[in-house]
Biotite code that builds the C-alpha atoms (Angstrom):
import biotite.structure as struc

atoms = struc.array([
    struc.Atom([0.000, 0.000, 0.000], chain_id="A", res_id=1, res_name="UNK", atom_name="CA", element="C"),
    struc.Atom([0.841, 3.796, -0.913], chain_id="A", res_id=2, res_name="UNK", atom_name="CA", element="C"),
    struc.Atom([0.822, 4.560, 2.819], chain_id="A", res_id=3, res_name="UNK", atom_name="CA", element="C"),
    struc.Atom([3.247, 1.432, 3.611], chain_id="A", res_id=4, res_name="UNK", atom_name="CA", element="C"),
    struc.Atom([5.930, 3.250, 1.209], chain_id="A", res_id=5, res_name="UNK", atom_name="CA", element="C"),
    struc.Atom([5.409, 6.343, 2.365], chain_id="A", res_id=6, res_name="UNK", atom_name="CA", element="C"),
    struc.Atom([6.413, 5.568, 5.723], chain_id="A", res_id=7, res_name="UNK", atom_name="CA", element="C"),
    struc.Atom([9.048, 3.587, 4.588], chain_id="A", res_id=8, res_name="UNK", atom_name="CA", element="C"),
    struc.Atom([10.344, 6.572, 2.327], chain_id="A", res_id=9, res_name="UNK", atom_name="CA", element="C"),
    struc.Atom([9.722, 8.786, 5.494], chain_id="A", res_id=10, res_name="UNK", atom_name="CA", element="C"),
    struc.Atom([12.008, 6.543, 7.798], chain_id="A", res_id=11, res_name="UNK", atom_name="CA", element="C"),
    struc.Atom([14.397, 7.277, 4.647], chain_id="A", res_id=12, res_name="UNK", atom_name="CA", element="C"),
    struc.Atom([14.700, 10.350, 5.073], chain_id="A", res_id=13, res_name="UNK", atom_name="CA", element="C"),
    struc.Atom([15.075, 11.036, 8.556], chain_id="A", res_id=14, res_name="UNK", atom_name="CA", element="C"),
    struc.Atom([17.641, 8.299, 8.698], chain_id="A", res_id=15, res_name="UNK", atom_name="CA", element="C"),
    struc.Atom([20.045, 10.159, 5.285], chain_id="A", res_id=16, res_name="UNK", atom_name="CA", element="C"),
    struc.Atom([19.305, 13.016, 8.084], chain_id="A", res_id=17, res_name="UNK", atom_name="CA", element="C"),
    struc.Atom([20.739, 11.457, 11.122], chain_id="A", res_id=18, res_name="UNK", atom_name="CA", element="C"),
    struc.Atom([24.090, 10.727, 8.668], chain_id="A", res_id=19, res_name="UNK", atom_name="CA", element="C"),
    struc.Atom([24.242, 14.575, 8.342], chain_id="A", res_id=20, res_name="UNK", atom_name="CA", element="C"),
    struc.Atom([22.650, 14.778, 4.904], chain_id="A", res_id=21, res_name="UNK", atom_name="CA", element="C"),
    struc.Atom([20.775, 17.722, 4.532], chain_id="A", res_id=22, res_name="UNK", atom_name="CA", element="C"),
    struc.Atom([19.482, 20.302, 2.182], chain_id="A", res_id=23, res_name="UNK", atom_name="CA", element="C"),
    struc.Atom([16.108, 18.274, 1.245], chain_id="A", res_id=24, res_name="UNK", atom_name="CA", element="C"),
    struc.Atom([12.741, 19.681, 0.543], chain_id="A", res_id=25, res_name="UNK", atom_name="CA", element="C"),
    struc.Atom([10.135, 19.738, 2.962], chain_id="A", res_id=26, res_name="UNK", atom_name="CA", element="C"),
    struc.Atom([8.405, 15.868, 1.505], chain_id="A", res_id=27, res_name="UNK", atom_name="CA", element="C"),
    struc.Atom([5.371, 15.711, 0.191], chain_id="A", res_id=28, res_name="UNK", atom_name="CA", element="C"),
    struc.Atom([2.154, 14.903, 2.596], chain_id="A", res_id=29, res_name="UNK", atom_name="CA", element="C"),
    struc.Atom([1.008, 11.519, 2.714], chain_id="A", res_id=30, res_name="UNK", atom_name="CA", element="C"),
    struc.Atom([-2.190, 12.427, 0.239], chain_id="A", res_id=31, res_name="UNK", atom_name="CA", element="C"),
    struc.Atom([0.350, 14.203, -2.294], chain_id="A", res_id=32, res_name="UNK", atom_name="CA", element="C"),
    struc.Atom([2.520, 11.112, -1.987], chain_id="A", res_id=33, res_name="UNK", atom_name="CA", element="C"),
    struc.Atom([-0.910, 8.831, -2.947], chain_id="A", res_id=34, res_name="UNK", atom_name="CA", element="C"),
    struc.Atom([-2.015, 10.999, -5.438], chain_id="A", res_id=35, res_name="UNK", atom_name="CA", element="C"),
    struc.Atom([1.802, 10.891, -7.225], chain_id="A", res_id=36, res_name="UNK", atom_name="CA", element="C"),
    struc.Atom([1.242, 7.132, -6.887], chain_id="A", res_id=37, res_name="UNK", atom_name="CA", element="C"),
    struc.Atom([4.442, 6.516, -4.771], chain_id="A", res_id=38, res_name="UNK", atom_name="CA", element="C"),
    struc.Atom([6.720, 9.308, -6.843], chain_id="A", res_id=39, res_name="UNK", atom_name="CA", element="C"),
    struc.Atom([8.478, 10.651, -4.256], chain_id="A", res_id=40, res_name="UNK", atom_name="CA", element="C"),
    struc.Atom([12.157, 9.300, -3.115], chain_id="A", res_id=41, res_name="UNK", atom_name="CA", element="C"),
    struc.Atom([14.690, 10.899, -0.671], chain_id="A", res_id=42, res_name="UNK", atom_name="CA", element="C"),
    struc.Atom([17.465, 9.332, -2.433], chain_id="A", res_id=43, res_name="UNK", atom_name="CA", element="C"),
    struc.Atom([16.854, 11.917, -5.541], chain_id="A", res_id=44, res_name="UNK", atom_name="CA", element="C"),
    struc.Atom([17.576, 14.714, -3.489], chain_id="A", res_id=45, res_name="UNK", atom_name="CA", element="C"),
    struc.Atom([21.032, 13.343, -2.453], chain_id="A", res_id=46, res_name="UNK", atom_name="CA", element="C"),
    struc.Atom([24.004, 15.619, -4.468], chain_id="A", res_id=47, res_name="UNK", atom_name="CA", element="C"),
    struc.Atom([26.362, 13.627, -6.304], chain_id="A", res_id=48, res_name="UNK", atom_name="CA", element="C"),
    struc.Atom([29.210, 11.627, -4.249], chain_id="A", res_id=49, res_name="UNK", atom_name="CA", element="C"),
    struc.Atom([31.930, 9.008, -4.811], chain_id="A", res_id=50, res_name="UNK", atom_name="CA", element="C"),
    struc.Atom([30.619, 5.944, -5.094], chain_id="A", res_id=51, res_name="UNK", atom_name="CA", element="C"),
    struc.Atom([32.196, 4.763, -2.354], chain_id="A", res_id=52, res_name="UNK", atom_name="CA", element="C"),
    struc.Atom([30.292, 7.060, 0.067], chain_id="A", res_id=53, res_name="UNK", atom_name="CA", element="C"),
    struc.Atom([27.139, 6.217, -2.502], chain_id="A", res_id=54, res_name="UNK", atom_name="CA", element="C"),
    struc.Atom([27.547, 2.358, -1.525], chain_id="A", res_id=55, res_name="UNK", atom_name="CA", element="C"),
    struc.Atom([28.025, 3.463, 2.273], chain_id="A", res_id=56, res_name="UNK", atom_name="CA", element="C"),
    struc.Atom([25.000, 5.469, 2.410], chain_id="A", res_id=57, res_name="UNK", atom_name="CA", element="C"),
    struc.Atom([22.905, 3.043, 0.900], chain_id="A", res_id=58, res_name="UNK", atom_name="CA", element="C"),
    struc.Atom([24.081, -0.110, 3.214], chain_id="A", res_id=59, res_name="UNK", atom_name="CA", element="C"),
    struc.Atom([23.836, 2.212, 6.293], chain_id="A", res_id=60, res_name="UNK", atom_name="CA", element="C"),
    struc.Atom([20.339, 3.689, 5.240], chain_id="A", res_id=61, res_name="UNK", atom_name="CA", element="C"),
    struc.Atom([19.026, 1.207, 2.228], chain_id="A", res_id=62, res_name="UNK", atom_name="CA", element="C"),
    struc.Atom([16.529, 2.348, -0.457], chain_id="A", res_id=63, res_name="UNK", atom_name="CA", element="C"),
    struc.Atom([13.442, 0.523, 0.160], chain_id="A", res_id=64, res_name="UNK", atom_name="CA", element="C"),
    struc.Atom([12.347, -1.704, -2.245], chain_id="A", res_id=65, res_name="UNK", atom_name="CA", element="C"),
    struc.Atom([8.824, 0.317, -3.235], chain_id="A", res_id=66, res_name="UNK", atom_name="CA", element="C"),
    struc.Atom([7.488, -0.559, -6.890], chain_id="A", res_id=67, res_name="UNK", atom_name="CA", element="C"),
    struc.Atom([4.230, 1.258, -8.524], chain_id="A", res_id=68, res_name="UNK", atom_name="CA", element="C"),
    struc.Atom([3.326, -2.078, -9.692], chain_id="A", res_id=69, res_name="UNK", atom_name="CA", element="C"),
    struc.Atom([3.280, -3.015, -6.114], chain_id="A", res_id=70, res_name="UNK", atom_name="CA", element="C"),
    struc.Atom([0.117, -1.158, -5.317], chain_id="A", res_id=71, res_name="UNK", atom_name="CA", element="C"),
])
């Protein structure tokens, strides 16, 4: 479900946060989110970094795995 991802993409977020990330946009409310049918990712408002540090960030706060065909 939309809301499922949401809060998955939501514990995302705060979690690129707590590694000192910042600089994102405020995210989208949960009815935005629905309405975009899942659109929304943290991960696209990350700059551009070795990958090293990519493959760090990613094992330390992982992507989750959220498809539109899932809903």
């Amino acid at each position: 479900m939309l809301t499922d991802g949401y809060a998955l993409q939501m514990a995302t977020l705060e979690c690129l946060k707590g590694e000192g990330y910042g600089g994102f946009r405020d995210p989208p409310t949960l009815q935005s989110y629905i309405d975009s049918r899942g659109s929304w990712v943290p991960y696209g408002e990350l700059p551009a970094m070795p990958e090293d540090d990519w493959i760090q960030i990613q094992q330390i706060c992982p992507q989750p795995n959220i498809s539109p065909d899932d809903y």
